[in-house]
Backbone of each chain as ProteinMPNN parsed JSONL, in Angstrom:
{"seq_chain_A": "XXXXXXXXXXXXXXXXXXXXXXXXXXXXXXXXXXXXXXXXXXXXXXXXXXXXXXXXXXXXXXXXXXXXXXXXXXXXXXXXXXXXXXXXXXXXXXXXXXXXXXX", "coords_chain_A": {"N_chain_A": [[-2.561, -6.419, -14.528], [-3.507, -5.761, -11.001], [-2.488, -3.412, -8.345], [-3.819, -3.582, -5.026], [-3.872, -1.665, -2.277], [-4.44, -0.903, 0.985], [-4.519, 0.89, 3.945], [-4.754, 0.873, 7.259], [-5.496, 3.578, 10.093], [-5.84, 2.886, 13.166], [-8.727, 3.304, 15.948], [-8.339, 4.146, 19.462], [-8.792, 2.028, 21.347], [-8.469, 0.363, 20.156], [-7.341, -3.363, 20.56], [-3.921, -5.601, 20.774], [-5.144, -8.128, 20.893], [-6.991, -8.049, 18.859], [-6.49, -7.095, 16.835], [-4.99, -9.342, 15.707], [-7.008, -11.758, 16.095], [-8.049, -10.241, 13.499], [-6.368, -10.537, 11.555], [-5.823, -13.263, 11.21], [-8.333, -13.839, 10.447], [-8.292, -12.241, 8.419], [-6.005, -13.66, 6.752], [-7.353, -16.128, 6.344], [-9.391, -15.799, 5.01], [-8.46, -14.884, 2.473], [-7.054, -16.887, 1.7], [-9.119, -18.284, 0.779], [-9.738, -17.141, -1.502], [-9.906, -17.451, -4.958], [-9.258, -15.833, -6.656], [-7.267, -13.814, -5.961], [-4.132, -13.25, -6.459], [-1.889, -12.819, -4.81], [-1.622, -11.871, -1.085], [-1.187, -10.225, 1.628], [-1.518, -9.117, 4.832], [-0.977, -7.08, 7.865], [0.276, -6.07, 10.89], [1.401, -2.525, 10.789], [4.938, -2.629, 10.877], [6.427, -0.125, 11.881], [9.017, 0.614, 11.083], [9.849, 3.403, 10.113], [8.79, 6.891, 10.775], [5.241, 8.273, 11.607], [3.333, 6.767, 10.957], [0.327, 4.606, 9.302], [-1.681, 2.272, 11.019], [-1.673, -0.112, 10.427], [-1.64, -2.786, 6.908], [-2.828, -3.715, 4.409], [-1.857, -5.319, 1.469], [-2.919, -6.506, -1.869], [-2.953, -8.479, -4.525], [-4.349, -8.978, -8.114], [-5.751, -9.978, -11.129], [-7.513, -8.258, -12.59], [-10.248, -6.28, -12.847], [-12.731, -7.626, -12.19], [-11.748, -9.784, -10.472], [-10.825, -7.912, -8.803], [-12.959, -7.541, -7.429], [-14.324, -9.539, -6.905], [-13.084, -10.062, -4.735], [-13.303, -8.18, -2.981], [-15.848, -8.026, -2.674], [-16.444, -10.187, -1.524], [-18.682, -12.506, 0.585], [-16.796, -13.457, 2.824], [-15.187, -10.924, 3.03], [-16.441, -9.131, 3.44], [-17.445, -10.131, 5.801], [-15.828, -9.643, 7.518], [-15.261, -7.187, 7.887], [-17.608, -6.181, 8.88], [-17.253, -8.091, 11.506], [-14.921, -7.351, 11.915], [-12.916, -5.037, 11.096], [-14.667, -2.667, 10.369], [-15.445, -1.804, 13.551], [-12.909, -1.052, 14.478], [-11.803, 0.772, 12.97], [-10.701, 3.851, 12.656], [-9.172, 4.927, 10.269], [-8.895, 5.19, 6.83], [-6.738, 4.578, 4.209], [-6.869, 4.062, 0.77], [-5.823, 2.687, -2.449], [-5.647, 1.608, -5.574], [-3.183, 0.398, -8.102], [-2.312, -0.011, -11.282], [0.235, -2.838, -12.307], [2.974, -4.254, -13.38], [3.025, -7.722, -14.791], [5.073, -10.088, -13.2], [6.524, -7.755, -11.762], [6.75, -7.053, -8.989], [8.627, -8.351, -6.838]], "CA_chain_A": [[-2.69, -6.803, -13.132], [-3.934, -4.532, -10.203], [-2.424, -3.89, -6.844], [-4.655, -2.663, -4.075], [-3.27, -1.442, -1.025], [-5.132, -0.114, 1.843], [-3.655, 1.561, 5.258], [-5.584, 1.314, 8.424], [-5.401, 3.884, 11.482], [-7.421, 2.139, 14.324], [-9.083, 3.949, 17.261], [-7.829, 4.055, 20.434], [-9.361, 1.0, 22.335], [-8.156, -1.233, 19.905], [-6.038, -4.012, 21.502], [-3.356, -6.296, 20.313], [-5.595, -9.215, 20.617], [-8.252, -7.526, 17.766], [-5.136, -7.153, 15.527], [-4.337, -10.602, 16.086], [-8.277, -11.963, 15.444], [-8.188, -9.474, 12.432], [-4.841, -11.117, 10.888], [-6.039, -14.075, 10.982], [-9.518, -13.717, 9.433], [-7.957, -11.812, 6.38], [-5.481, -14.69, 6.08], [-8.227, -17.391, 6.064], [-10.321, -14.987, 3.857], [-7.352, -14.695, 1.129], [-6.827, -18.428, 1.231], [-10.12, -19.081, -0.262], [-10.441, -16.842, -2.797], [-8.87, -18.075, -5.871], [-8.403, -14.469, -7.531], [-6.159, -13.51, -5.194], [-2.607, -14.436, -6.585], [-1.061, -12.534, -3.608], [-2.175, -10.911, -0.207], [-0.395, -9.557, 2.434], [-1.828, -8.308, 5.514], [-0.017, -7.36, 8.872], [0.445, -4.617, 10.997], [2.863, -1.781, 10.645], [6.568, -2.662, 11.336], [6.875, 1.194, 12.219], [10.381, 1.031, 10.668], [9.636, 4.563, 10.008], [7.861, 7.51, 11.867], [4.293, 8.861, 11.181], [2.61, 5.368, 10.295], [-0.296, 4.022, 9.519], [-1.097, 0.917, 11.916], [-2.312, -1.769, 9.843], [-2.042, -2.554, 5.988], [-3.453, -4.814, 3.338], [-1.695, -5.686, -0.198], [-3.496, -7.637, -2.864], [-3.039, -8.726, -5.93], [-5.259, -9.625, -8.502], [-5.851, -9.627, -12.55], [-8.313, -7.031, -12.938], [-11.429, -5.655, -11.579], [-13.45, -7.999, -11.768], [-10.59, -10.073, -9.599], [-10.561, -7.039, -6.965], [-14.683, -7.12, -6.921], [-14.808, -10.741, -6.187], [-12.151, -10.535, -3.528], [-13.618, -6.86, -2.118], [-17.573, -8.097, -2.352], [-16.544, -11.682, -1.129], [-18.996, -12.907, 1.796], [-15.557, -13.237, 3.418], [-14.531, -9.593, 2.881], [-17.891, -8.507, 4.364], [-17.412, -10.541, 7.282], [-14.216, -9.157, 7.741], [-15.673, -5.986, 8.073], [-18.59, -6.718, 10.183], [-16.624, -8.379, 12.583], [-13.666, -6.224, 12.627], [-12.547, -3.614, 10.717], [-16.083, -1.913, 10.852], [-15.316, -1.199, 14.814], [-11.626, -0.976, 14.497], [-11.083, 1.746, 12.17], [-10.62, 5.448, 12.602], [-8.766, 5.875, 9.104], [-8.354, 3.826, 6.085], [-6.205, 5.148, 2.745], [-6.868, 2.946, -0.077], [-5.707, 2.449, -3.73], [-5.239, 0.163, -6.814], [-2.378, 0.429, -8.785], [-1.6, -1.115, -12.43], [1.267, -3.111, -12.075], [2.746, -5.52, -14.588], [2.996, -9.408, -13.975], [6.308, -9.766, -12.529], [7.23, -6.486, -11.348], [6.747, -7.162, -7.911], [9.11, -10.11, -6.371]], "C_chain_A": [[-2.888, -5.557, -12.265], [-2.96, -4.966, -9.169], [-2.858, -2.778, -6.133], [-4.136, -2.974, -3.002], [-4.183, -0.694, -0.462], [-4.193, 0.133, 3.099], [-4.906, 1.605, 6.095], [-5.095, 1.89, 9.611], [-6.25, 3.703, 12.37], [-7.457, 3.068, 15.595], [-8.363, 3.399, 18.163], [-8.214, 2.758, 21.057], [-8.746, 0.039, 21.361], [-6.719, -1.942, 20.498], [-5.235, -5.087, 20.499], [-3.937, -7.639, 19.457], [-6.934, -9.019, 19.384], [-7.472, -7.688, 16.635], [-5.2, -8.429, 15.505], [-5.482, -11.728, 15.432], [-7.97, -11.59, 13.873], [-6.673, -10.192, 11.036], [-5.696, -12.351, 10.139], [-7.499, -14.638, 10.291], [-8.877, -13.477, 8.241], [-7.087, -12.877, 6.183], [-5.857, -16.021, 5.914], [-8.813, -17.005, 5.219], [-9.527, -15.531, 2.569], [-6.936, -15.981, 0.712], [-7.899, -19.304, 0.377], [-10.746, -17.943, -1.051], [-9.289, -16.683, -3.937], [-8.53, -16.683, -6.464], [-7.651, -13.987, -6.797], [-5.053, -14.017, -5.156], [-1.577, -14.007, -5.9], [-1.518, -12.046, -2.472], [-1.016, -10.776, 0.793], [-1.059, -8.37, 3.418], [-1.36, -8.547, 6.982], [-0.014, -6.325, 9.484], [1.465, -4.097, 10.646], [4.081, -2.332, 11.761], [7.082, -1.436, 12.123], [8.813, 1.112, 12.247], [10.522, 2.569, 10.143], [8.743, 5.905, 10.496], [6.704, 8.226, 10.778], [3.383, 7.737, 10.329], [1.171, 5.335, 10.476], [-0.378, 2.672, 10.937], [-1.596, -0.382, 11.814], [-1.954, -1.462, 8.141], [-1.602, -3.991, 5.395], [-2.675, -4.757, 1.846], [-2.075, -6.787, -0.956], [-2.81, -7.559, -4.252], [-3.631, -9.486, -6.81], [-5.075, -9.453, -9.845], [-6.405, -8.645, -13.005], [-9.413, -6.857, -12.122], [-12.263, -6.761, -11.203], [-12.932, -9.531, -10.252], [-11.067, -9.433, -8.211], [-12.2, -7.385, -6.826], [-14.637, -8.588, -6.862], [-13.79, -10.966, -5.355], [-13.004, -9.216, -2.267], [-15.069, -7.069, -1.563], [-17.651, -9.075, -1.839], [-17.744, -11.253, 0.39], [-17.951, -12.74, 2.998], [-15.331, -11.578, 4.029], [-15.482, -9.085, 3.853], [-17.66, -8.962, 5.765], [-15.901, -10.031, 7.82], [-14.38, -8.155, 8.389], [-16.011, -5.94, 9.218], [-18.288, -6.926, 11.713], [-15.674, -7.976, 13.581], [-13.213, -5.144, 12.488], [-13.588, -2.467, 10.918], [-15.74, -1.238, 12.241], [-14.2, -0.639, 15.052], [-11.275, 0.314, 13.627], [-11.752, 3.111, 12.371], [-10.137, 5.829, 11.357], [-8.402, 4.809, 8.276], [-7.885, 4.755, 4.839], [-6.067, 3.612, 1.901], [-6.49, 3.727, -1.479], [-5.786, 1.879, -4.492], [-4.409, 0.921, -8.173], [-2.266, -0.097, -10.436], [-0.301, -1.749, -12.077], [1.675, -3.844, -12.955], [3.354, -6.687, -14.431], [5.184, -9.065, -14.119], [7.101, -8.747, -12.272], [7.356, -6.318, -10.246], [7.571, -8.895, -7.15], [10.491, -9.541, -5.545]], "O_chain_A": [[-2.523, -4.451, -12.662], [-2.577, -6.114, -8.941], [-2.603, -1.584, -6.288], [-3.893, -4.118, -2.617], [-4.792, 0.143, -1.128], [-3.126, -0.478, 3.167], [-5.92, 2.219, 5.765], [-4.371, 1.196, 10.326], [-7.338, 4.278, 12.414], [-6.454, 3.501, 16.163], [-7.754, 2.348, 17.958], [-7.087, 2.427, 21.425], [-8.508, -1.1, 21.764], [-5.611, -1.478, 20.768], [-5.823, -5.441, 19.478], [-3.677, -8.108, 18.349], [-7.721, -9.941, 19.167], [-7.775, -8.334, 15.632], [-6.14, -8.503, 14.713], [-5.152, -12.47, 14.507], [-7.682, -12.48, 13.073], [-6.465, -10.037, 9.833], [-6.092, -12.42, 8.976], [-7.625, -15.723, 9.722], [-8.846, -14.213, 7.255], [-7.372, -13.316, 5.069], [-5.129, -16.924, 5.503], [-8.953, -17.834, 4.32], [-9.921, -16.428, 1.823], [-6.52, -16.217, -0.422], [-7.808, -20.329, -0.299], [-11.953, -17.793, -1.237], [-8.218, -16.077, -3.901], [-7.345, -16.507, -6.745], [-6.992, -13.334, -7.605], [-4.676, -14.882, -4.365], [-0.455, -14.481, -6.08], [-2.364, -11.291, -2.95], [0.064, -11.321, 0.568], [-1.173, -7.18, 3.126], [-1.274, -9.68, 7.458], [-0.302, -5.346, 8.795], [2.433, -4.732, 10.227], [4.086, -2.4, 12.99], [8.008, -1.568, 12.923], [9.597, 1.446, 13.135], [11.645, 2.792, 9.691], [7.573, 5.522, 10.52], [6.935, 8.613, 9.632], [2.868, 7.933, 9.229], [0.648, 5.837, 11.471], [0.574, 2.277, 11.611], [-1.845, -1.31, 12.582], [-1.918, -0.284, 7.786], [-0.747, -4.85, 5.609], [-3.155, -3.917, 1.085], [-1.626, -7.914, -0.746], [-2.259, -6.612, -4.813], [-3.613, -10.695, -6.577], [-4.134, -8.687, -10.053], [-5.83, -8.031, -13.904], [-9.522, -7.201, -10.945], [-12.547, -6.922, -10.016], [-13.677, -10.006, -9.395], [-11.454, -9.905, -7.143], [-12.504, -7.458, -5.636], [-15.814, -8.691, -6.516], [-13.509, -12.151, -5.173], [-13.192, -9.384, -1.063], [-15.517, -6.608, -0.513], [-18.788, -9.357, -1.462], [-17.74, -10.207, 1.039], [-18.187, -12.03, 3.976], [-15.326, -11.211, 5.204], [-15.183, -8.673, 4.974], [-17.692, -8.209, 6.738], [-15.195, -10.502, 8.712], [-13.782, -8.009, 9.455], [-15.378, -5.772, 10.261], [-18.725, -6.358, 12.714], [-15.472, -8.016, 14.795], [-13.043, -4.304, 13.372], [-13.326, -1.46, 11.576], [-15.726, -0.009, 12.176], [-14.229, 0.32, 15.824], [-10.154, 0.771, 13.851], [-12.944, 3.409, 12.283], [-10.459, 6.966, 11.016], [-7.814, 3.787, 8.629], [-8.647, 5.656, 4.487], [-5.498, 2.558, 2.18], [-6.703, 4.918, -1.703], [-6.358, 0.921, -3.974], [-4.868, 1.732, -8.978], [-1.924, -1.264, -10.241], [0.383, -0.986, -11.395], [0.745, -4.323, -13.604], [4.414, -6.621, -13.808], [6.01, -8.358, -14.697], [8.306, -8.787, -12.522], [8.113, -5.38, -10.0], [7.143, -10.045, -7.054], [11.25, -10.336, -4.991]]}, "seq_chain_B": "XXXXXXXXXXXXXXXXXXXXXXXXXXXXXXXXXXXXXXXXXXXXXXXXXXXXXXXXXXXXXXXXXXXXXXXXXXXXXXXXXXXXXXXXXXXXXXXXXXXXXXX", "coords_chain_B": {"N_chain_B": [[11.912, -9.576, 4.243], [10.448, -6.637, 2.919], [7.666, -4.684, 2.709], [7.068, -1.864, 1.71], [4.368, 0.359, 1.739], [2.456, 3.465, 0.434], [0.107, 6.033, 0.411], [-1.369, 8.516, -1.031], [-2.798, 11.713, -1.019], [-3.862, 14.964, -2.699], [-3.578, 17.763, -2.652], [-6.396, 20.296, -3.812], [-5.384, 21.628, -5.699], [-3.602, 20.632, -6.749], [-2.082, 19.619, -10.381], [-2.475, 17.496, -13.422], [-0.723, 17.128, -14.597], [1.843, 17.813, -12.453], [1.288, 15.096, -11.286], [2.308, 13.507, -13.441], [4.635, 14.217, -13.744], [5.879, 14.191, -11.34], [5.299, 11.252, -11.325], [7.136, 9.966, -13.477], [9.708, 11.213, -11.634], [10.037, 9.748, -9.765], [10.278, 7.389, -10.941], [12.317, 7.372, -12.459], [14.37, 8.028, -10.121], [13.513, 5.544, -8.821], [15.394, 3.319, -10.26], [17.721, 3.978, -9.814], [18.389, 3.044, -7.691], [19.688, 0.621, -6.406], [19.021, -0.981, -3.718], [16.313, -1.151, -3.99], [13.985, -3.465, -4.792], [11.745, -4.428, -6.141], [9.901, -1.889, -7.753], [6.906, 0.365, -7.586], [4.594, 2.799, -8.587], [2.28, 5.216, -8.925], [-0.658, 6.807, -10.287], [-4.353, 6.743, -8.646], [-6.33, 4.024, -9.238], [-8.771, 4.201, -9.314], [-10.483, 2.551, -8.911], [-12.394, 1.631, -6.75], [-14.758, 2.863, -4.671], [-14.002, 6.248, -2.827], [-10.816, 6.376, -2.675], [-7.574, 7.112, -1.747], [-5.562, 9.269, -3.589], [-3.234, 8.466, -4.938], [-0.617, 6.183, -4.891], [2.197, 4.149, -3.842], [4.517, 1.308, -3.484], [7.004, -0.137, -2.105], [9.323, -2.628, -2.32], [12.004, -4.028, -0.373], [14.703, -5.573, 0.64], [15.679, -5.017, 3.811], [15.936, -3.252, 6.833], [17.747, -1.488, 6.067], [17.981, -1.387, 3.669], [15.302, -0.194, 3.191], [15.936, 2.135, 4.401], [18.217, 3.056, 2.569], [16.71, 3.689, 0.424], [14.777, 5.705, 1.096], [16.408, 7.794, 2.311], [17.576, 8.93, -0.019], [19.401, 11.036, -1.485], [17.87, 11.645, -3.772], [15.53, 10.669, -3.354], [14.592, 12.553, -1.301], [14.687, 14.635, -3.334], [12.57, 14.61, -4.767], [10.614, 14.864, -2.439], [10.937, 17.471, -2.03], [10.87, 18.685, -4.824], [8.431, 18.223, -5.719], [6.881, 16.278, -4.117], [6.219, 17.375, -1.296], [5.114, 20.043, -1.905], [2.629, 19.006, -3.133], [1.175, 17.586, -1.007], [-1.765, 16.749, 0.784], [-2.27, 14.814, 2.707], [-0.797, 11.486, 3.823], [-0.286, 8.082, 4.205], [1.116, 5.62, 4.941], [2.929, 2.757, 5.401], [4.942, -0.038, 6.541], [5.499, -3.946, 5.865], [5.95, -6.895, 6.446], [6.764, -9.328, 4.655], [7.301, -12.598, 3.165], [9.919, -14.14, 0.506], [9.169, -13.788, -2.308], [6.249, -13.982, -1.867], [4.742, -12.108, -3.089], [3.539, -11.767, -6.106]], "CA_chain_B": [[11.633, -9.171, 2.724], [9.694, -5.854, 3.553], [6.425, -4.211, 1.646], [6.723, -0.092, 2.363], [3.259, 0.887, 0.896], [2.283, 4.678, 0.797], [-0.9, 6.295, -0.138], [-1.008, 9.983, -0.905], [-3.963, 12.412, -0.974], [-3.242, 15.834, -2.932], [-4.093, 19.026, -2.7], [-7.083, 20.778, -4.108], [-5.052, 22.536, -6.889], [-2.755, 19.703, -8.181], [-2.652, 18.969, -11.533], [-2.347, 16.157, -13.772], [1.148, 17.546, -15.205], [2.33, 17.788, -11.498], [1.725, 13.773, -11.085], [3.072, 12.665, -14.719], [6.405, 14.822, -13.756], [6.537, 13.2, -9.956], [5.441, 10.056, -11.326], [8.58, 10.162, -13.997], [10.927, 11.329, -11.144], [10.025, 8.211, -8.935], [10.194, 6.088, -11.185], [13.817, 7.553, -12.332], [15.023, 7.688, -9.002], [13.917, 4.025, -8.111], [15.89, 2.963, -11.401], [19.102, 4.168, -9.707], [18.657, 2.951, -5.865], [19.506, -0.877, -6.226], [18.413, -1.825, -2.851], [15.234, -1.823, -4.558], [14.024, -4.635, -5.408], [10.519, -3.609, -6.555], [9.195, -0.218, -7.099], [5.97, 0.821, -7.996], [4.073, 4.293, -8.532], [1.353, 5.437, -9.937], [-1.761, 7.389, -9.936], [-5.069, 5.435, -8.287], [-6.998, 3.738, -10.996], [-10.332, 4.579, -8.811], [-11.549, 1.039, -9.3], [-13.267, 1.074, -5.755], [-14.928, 4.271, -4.317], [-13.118, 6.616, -1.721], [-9.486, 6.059, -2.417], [-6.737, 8.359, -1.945], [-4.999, 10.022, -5.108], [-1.908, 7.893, -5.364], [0.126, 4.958, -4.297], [3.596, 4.128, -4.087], [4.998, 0.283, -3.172], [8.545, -0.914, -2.531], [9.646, -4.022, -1.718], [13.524, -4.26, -0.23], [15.735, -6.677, 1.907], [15.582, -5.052, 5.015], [15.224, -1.743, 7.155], [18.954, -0.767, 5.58], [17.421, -0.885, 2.774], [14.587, 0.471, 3.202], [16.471, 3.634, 4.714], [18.779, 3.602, 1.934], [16.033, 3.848, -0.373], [13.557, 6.378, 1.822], [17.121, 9.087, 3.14], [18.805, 8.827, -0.72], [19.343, 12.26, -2.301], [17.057, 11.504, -5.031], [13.999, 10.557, -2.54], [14.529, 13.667, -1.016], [14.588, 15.678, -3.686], [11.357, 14.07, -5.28], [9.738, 15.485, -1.79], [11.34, 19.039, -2.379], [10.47, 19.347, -5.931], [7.052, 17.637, -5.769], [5.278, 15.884, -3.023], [6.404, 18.491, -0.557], [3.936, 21.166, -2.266], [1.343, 18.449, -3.45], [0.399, 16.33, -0.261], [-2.335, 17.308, 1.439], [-2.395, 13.511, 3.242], [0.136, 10.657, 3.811], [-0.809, 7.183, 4.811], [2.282, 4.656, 4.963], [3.144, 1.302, 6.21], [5.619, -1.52, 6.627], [4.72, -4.784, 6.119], [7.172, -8.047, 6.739], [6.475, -10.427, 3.734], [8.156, -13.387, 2.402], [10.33, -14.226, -0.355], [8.319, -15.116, -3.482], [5.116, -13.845, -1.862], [3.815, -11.28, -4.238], [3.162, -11.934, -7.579]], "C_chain_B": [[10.547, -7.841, 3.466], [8.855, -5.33, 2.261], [6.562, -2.27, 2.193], [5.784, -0.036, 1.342], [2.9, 2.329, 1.441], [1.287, 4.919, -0.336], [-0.88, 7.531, 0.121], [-2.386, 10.655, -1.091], [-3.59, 14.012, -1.382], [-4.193, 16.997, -2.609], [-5.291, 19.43, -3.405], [-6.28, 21.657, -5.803], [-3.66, 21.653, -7.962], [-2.899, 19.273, -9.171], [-2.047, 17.933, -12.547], [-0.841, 16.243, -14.357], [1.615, 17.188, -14.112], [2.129, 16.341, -11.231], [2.489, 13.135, -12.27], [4.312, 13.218, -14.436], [6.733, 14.054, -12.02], [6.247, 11.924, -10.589], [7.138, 9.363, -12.342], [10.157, 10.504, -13.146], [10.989, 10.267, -10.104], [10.788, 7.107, -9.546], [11.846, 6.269, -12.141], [14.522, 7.178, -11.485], [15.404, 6.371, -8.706], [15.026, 3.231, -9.275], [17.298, 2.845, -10.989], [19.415, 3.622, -7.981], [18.486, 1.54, -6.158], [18.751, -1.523, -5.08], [16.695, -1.672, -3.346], [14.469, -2.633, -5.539], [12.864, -4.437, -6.555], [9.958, -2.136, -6.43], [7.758, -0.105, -8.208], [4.815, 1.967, -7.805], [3.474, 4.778, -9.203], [0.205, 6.191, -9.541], [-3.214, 6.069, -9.016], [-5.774, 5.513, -9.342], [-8.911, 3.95, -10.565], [-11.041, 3.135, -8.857], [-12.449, 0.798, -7.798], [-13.688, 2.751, -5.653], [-14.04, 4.394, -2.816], [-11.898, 5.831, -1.65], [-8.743, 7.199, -2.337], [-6.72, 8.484, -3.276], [-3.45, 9.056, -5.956], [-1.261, 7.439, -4.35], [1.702, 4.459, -4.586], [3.66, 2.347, -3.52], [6.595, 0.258, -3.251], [8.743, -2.141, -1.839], [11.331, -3.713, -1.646], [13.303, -5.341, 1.026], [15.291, -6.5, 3.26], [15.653, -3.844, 5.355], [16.626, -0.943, 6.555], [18.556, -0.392, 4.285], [16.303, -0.071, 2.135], [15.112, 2.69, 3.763], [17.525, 4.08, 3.4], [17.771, 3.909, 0.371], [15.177, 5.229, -0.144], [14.9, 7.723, 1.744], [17.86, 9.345, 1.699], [17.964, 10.408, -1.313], [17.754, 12.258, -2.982], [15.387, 10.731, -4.464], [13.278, 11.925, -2.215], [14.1, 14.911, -1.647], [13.189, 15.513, -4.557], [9.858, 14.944, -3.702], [9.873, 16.855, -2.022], [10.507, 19.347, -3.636], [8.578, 19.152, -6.152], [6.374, 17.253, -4.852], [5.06, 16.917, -1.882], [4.798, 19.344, -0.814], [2.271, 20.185, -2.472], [0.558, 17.865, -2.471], [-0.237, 17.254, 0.924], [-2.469, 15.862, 2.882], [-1.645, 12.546, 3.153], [-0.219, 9.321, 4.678], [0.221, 5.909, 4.089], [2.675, 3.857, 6.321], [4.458, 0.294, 6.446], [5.493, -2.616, 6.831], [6.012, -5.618, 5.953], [6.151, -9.083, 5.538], [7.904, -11.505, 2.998], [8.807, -13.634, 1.325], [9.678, -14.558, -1.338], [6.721, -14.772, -3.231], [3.97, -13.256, -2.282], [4.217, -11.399, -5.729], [2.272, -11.887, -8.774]], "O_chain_B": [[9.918, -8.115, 4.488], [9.211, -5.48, 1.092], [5.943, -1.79, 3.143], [6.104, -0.296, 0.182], [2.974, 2.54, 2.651], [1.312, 4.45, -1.474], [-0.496, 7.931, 1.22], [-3.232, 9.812, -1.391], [-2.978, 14.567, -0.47], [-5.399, 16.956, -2.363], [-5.456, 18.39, -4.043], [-6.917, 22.119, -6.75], [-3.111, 21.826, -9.051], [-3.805, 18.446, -9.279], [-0.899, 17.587, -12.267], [-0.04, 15.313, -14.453], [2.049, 16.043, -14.238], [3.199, 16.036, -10.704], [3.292, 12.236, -12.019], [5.24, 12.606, -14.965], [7.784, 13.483, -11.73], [7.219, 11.201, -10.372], [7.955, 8.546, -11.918], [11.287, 10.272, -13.576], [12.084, 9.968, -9.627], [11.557, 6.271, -9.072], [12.444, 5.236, -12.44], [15.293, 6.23, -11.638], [16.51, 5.889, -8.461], [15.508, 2.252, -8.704], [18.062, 2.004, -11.464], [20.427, 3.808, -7.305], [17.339, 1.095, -6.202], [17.963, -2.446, -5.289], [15.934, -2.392, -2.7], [14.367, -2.486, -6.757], [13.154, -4.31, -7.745], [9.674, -1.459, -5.442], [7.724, -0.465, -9.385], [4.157, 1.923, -6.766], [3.931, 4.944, -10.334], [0.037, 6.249, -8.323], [-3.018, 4.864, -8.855], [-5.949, 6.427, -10.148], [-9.907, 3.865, -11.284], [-12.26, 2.968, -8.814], [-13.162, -0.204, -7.736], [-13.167, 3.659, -6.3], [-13.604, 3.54, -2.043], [-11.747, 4.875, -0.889], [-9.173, 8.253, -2.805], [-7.545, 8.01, -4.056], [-2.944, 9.078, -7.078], [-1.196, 7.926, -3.221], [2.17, 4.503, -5.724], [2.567, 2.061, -3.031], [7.274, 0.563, -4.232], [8.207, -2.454, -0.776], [11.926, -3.253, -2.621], [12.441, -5.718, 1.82], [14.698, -7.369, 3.899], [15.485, -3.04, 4.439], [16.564, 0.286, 6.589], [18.738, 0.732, 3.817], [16.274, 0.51, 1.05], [14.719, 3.829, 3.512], [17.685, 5.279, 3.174], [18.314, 4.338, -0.647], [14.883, 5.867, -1.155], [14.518, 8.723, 1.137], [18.884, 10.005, 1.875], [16.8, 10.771, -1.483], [16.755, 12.859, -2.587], [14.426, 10.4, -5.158], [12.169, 12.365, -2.519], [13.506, 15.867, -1.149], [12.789, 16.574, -5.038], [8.718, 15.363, -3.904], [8.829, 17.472, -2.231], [9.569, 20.141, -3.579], [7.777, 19.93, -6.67], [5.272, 17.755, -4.631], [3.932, 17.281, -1.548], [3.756, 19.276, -0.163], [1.155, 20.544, -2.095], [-0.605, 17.568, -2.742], [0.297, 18.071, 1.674], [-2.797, 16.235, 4.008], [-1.558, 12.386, 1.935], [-0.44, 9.506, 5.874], [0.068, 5.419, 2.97], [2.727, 4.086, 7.53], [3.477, -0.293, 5.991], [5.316, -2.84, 8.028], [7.013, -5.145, 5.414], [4.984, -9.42, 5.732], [9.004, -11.207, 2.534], [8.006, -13.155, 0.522], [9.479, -15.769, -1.421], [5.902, -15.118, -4.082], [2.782, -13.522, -2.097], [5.279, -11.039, -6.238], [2.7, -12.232, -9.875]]}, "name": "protein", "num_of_chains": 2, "seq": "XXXXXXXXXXXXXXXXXXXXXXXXXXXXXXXXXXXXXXXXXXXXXXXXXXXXXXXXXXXXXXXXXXXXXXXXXXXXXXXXXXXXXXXXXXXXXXXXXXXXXXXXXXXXXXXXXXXXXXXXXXXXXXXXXXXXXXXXXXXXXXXXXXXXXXXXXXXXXXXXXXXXXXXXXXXXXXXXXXXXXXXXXXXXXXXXXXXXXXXXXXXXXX"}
């Protein structure tokens, strides 16, 4: 199993209500795509200092999993719509993880 | 239920010894800090282009836990002995997720 995490730092102009749009796309996105047997996207909590101010966790089986959740139509429009204008900084990864290690 | 995700970016001169000996003292550490529930740490597996170098996940209870996980000796000394010198970049989050929601 993979888990891909990304971190977004968004430019200055962005407003609450973009976050808010942006939420709610990726959690209509993640609802229709069946390889996705977890997601998790939200902004930062800033329970700690020096944050990111957005981030994404997936989980999927393998690559070809993350590449039909990452290349989705969806994903793209995701972009397009939002993240594309919204982002000044993104840190991404993908992890191994192994089925139930995360709960 | 909280998600702390962290994405790291190293130095120009780190080498693959210097993550197999931090990844071994993480994954010690988290072994001994109950409030975590989940831990996970690892190099990135590159499966997309442009990712950082390495990813960390924890999942705990709540921000007590999350501080007693983040301020414990044995966090600390994982930045001293290792990330300290290695991180050229740091990109970390907090995310509010539900019970049961990653899997």
């Amino acid at each position: 199993m993979i888990l891909h995490i990304a971190a977004f730092r968004w430019k200055d102009d962005v407003t609450e209500a973009d976050v808010t749009a942006l939420t709610e796309a990726l959690l209509t996105m993640a609802a229709g795509i069946p390889e996705l047997r977890s997601y998790v996207a939200a902004p930062n909590l800033h329970l700690r200092p020096a944050g990111f101010d957005y981030g994404v966790a997936a989980v999927v089986d393998d690559q070809a999993g993350l590449d039909a959740y990452l290349d989705s139509p969806e994903h793209l429009a995701a972009y397009e719509n939002f993240i594309g204008r919204m982002l000044a900084e993104r840190a991404a990864v993908q992890l191994p993880i192994a089925e139930g290690s995360l709960r």
